[in-house]
C-alpha positions as CSV (number, residue, x, y, z in Angstrom):
1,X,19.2,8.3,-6.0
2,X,18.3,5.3,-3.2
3,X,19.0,1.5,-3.9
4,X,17.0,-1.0,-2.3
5,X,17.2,-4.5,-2.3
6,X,13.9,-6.1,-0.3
7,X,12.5,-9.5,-0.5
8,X,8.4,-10.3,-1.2
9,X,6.6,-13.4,-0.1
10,X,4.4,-14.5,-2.7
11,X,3.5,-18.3,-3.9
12,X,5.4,-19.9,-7.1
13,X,2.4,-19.5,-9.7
14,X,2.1,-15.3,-8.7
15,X,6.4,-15.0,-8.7
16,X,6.3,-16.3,-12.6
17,X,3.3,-14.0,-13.7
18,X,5.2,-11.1,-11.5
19,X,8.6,-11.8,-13.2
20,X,6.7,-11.3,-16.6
21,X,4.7,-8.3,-16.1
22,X,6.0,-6.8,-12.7
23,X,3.9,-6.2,-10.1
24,X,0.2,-4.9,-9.6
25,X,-0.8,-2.8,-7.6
26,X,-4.4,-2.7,-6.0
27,X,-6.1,0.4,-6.4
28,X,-9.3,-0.2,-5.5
29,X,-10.9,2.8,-3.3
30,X,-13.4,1.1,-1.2
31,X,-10.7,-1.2,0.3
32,X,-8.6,-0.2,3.3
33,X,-4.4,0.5,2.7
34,X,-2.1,-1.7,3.9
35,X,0.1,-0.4,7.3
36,X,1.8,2.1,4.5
37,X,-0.6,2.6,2.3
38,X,-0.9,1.5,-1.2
39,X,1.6,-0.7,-3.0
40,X,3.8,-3.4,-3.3
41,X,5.6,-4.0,0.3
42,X,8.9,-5.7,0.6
43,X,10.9,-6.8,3.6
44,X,14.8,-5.0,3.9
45,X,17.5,-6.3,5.4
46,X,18.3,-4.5,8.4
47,X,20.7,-4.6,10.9
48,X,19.0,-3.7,13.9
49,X,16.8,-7.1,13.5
50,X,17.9,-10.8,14.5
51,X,15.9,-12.2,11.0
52,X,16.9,-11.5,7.5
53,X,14.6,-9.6,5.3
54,X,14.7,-12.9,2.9
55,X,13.3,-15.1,5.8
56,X,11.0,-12.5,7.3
57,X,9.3,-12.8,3.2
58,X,9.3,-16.9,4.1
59,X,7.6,-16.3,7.0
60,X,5.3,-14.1,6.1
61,X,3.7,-15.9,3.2
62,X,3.9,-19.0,5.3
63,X,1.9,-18.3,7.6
64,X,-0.5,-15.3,6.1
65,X,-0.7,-16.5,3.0
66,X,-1.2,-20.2,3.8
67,X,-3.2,-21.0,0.7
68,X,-0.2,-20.6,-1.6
69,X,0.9,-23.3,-2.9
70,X,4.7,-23.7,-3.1
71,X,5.7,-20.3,-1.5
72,X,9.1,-18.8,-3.0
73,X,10.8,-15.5,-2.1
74,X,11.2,-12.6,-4.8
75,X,13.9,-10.5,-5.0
76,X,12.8,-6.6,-5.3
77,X,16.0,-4.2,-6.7
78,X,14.7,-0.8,-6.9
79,X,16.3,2.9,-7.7
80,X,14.5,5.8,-5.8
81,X,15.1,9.4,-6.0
82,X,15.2,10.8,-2.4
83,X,12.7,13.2,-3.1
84,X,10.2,10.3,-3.7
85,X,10.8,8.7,-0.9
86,X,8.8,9.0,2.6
87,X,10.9,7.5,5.5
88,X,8.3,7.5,8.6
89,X,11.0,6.5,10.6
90,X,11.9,10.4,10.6
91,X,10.9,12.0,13.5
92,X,9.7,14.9,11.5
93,X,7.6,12.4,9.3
94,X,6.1,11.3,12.9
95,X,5.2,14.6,13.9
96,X,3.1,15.3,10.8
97,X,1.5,11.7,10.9
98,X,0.2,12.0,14.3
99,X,-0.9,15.6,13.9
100,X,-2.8,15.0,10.8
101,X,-4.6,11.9,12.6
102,X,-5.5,14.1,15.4
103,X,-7.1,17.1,13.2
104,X,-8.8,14.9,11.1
105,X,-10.1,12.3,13.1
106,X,-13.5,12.9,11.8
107,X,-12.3,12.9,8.4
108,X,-10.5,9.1,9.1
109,X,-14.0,8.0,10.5
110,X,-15.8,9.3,7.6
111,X,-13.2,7.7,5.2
112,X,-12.9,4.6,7.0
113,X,-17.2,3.9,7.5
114,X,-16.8,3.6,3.4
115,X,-13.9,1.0,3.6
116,X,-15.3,-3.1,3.1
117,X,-15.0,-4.8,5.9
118,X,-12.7,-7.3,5.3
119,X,-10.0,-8.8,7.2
120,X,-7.4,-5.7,7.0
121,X,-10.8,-3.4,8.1
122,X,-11.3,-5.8,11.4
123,X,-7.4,-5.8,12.3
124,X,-8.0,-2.2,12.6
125,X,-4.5,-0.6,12.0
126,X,-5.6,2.3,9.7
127,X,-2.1,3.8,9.3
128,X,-2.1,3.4,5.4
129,X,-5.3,4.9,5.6
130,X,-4.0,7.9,7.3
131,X,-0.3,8.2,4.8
132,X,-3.1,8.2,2.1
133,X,-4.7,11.3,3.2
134,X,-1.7,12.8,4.3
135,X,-0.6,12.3,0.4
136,X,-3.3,13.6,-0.8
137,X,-4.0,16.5,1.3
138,X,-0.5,18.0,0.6
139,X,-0.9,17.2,-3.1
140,X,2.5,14.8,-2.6
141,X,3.1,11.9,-5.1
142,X,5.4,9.6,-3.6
143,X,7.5,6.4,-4.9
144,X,8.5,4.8,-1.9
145,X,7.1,4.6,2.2
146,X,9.6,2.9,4.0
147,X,9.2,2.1,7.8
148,X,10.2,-0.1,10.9
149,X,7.4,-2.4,11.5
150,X,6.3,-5.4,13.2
151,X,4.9,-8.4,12.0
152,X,3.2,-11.2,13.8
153,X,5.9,-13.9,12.7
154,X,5.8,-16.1,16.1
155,X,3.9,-19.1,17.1
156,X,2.8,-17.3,20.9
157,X,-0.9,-17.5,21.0
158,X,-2.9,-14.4,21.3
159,X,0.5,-12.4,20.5
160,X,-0.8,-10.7,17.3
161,X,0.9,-6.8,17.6
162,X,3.6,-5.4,19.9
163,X,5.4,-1.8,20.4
164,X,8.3,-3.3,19.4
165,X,9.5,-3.0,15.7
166,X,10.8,-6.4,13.9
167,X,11.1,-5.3,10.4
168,X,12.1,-2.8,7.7
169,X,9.5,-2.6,5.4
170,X,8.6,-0.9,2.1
171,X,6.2,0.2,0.0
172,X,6.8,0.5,-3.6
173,X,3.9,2.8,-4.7
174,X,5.4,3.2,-8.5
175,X,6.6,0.0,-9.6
176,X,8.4,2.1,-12.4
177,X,11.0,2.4,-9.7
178,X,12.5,-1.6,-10.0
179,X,15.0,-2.1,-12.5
180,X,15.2,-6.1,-11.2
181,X,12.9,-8.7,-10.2
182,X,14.0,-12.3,-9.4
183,X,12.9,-16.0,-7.4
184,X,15.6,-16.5,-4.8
């Protein structure tokens, strides 16, 4: 068994209804994943970053989620057993990733010409996309995707991506996995 402790951006309204009935997670088909596919993503605290998970969560809502009024940080605490969990930091995990993309490219096409094109479809990063498939076409149920990301946090116009990682995140893909929720 894992612990994790991550932190979610989210505004003050969302953090109450969260706190009382956990979190939801969107499972509609015809929408493209997230970076890590579906679920509820968290920032970690890591120490190969300058910025702590709490403040990358700040950030994050800040300045993607600008609408929210009154933006607050949650706490996640979650408990995963390590046979749930797919770290795509592994380079083995890596392997498999960019083999599957390659043998099924037509497949991701196919999949992805189906997807609304909304804001996550234009950015273009069809990753979670891919880990879906992957899960599904080894018949693998997993709890947790955890991986060392980057986020767009700076004020640097035109600077949207970069190779360079700035962030542990994770997806929580069974929310049956937190044992605590709480506004920091």
């Amino acid at each position: 068994m894992k612990n994790y402790v991550g932190f979610h951006g989210t505004s003050e309204t969302i953090a109450e209804e969260i706190i009382i009935n956990s979190f939801l997670i969107d499972h509609i088909s015809d929408r493209l994943p997230c970076d890590l596919g579906k679920g509820v993503y968290i920032f970690e605290n890591s120490e190969k970053y300058n910025c702590q998970a709490k403040e990358q969560a700040m950030k994050y809502v800040k300045k993607y989620k600008n609408g929210y009024k009154n933006p607050t940080v949650l706490k996640v605490d979650c408990h995963v057993d390590s046979d749930k969990e797919l770290d795509m930091n592994l380079s083995a995990n890596k392997k498999v990733f960019h083999n599957f993309m390659n043998e099924n490219a037509g497949e991701i096409a196919e999949e992805r010409k189906a997807l609304i094109q909304d804001g996550a479809y234009k950015r273009g990063n069809l990753d979670g996309l891919v880990i879906e498939l992957i899960l599904e076409h080894y018949n693998k149920v997993v709890d947790l995707v955890i991986k060392d990301t980057y986020t767009s946090f700076n004020d640097i116009p035109g600077y949207k991506v970069s190779n360079f990682d700035n962030a542990s995140e994770i997806c929580i893909r069974n929310t049956d996995i937190i044992q605590n929720i709480c506004v920091i």
